[in-house]
C-alpha positions as CSV (number, residue, x, y, z in Angstrom):
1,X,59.0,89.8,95.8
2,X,60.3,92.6,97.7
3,X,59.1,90.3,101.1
4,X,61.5,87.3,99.8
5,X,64.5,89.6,99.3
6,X,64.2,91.2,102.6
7,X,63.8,88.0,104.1
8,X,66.7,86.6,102.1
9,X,69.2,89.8,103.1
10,X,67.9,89.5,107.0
11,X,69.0,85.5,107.2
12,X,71.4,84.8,104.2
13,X,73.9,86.2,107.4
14,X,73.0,83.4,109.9
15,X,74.7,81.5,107.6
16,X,77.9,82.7,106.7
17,X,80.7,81.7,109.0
18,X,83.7,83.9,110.1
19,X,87.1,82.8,109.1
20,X,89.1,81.4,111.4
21,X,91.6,83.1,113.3
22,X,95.4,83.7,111.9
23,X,98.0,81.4,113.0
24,X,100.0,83.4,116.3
25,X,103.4,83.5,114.3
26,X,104.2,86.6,113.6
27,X,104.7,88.4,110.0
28,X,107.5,89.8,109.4
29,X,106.0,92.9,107.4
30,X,109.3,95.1,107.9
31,X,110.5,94.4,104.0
32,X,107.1,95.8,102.1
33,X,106.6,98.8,104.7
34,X,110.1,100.0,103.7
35,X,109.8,99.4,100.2
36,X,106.6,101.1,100.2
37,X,108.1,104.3,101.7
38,X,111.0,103.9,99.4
39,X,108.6,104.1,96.3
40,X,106.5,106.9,98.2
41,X,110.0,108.8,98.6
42,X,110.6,108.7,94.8
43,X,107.3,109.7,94.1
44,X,108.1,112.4,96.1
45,X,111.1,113.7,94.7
46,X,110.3,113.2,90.9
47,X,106.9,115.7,91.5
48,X,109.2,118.1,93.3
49,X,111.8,117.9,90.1
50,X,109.0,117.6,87.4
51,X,107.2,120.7,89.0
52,X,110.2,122.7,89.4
């Protein structure tokens, strides 16, 4: 049993297929990086006030 798993794990791989690769256009990821540090910001500043 152990012999079948091995030998599954070692070419279960030859199988699988990459994904293709993305499209060139760009993303625009300027909108959720801001918003992120926006949240992070508040985060920020409620500890500060909740710990002072």
């Amino acid at each position: 049993m152990k012999t079948f798993i091995l030998f599954l794990i070692l070419t279960i791989p030859v199988f699988v297929f990459a994904q293709p690769r993305p499209p060139s256009v760009p993303v625009p990821l300027d909108g959720g990086i801001v918003l992120l540090l926006a949240a992070g910001a508040a985060y920020g500043i409620k500890r500060q006030r909740d710990n002072a």
